[in-house]
C-alpha positions in Angstrom: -109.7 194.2 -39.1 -112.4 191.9 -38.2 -115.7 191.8 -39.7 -118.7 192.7 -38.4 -120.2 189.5 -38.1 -120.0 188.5 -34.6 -123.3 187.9 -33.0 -124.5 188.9 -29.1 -127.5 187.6 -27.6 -129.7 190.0 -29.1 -128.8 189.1 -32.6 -127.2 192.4 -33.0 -123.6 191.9 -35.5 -120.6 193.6 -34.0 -116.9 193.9 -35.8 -114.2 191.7 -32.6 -111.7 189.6 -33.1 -113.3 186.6 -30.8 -114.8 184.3 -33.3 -116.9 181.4 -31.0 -117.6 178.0 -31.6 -120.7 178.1 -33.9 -121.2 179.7 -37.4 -124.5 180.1 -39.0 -126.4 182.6 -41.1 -129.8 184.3 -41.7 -129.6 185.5 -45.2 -127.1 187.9 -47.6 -126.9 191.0 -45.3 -124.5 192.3 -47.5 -124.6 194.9 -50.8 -122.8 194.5 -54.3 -119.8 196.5 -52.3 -120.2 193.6 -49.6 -121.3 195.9 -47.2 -123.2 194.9 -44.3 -127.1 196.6 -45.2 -129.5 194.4 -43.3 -130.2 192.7 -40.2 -131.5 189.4 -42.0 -133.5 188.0 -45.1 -135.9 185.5 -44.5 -136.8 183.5 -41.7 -134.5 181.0 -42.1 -132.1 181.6 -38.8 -129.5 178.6 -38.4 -126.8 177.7 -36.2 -123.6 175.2 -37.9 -120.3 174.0 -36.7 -117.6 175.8 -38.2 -116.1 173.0 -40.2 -118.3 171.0 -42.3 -116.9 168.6 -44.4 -114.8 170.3 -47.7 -117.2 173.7 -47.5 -116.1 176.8 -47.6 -118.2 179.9 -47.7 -116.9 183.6 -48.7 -117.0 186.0 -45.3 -118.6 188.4 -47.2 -119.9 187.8 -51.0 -122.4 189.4 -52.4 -126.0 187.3 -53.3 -124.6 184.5 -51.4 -125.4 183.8 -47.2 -123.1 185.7 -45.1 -121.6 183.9 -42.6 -122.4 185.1 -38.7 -120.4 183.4 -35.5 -121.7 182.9 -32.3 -119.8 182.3 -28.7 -121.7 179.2 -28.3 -125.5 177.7 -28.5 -127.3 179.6 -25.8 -126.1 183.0 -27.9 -127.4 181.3 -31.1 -130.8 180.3 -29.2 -131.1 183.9 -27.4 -130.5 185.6 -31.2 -133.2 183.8 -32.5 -131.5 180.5 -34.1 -132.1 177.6 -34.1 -129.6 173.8 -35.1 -129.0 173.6 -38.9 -130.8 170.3 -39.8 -127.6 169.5 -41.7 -123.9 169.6 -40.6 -126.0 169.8 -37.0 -128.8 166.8 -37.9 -128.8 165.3 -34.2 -128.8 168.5 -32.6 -131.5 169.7 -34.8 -133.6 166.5 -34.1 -132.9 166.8 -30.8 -134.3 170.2 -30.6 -137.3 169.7 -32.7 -137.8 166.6 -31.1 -137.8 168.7 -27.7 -140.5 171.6 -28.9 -143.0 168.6 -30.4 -142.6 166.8 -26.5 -143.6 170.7 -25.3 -146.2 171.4 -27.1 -148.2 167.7 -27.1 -151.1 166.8 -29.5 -152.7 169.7 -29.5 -149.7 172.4 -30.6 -147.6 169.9 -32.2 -145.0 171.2 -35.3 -146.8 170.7 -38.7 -144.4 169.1 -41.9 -142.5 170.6 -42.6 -140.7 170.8 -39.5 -137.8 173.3 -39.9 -140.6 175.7 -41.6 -142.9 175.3 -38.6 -139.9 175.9 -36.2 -138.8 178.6 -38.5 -142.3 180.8 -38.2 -142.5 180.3 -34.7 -139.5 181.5 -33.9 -139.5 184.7 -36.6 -143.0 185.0 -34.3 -141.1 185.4 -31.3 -138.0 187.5 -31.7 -139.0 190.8 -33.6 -141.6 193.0 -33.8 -141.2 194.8 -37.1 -139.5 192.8 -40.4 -136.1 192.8 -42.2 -134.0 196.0 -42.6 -132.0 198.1 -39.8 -133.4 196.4 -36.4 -133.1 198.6 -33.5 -133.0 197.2 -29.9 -136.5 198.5 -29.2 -137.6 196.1 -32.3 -136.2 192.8 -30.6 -139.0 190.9 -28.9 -138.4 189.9 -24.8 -141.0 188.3 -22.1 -141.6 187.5 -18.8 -141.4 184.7 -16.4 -140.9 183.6 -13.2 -137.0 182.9 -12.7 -138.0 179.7 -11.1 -139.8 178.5 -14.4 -136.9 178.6 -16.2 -133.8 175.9 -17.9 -130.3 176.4 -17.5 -128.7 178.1 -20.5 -131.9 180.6 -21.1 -130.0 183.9 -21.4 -132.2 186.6 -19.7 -132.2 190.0 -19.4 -130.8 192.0 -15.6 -132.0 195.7 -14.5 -129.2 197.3 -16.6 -130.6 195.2 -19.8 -127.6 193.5 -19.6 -127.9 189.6 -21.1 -126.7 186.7 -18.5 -127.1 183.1 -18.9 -128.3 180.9 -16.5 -127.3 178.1 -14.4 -128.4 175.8 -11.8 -127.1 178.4 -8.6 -125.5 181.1 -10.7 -126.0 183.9 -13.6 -122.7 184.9 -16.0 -122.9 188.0 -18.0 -122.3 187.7 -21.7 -119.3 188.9 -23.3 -117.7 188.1 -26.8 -114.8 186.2 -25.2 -117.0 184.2 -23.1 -119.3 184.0 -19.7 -118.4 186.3 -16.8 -119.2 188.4 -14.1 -121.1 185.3 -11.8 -123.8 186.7 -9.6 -126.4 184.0 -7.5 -129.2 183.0 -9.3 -132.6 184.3 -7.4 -134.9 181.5 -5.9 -138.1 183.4 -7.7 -138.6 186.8 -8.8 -140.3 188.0 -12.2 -137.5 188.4 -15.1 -137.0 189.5 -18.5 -135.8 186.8 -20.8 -134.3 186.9 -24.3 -134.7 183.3 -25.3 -137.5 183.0 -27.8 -140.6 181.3 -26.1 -139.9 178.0 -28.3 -136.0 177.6 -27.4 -136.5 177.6 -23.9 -139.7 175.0 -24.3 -136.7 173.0 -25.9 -134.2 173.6 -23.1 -137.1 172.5 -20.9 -137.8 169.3 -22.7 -134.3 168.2 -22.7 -132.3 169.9 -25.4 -129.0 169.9 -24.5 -126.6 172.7 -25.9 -123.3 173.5 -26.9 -121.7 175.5 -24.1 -118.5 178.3 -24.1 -116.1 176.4 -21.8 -116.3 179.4 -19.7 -120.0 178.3 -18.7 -119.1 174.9 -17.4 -116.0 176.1 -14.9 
């Protein structure tokens, strides 16, 4: 039976079999009976590739990170992640390298850099702290659909998350993107993406992608 450590955009952790293409973690979630207890601990939300070097991490040990997997980089980015500045250095340089062109002189990232990119984005993606996170606690804003990269994940009338393209939108499921519908010229829009990840997907970061995205 699989765990439930499967990510969606909202950074919610669901129990299906698809796995994705990225691992990460955000913290022991788990009790001394390895049972899943809280959303996260810390601030400290990564994205890794799933094979990284001779590592291997327990699913589900107690005191230790647990181990979370995401479809692909725009789920990790929507949940609140961010590139792991190890097993992922040139995507994490990449990315950090993207918010510090976005923000200039005046807003740049103080040293450290991963803990200014960390607070940031713990800024951006809840409203209350660690614990049981409802959906109502997961921080969303608005813009104009025309201001936005490809690969922000935003939010349709039904709440429902959908990446987007250059002319298109595909709906999120844990298997990969679907359900393609046009992508409006303009029009106000909820969007998911923390505030900082889509200033990098602005600035030129360039993600890892679910096949299903690039057909």
């Amino acid at each position: 039976m699989p765990r439930r450590n499967r990510v969606d955009p909202w950074g919610d952790l669901h129990a299906v079999a698809e796995r994705g293409l990225l691992t990460g973690n955000r913290g022991c979630l788990v009790d001394d009976d390895r049972r899943v207890v809280r959303h996260h601990l810390g601030n400290l939300w990564i994205a890794c590739v799933t094979e990284f070097g001779s590592r291997r991490f327990p699913l589900d040990a107690p005191h230790r990170c647990t181990p979370l997997f995401f479809l692909d980089d725009a789920v990790a980015l929507a949940a609140g992640h961010r590139p792991c500045g190890e097993c992922r250095r040139a995507d994490y340089l990449a990315y950090k390298g993207a918010v510090a062109e976005g923000l200039g002189d005046v807003g740049g990232l103080d040293r450290p850099w991963a803990g200014s990119l960390n607070r940031r984005l713990a800024a951006e993606r809840l409203h209350r702290g660690r614990g049981l996170v409802r959906a109502m606690d997961r921080r969303t804003w608005t813009a104009d659909i025309a201001d936005l990269p490809r690969s922000t994940v935003l939010l349709d009338d039904n709440r429902r998350a959908y990446l987007l393209r250059e002319d298109r939108m595909l709906g999120f499921t844990f298997g990969g993107w679907n359900d393609p519908k046009s992508r409006p010229s303009s029009g106000s829009i909820k969007v998911l993406t923390p505030p900082t990840s889509v200033l990098a997907l602005t600035c030129g970061y360039s993600p890892l992608l679910h096949e299903s995205a690039l057909a």
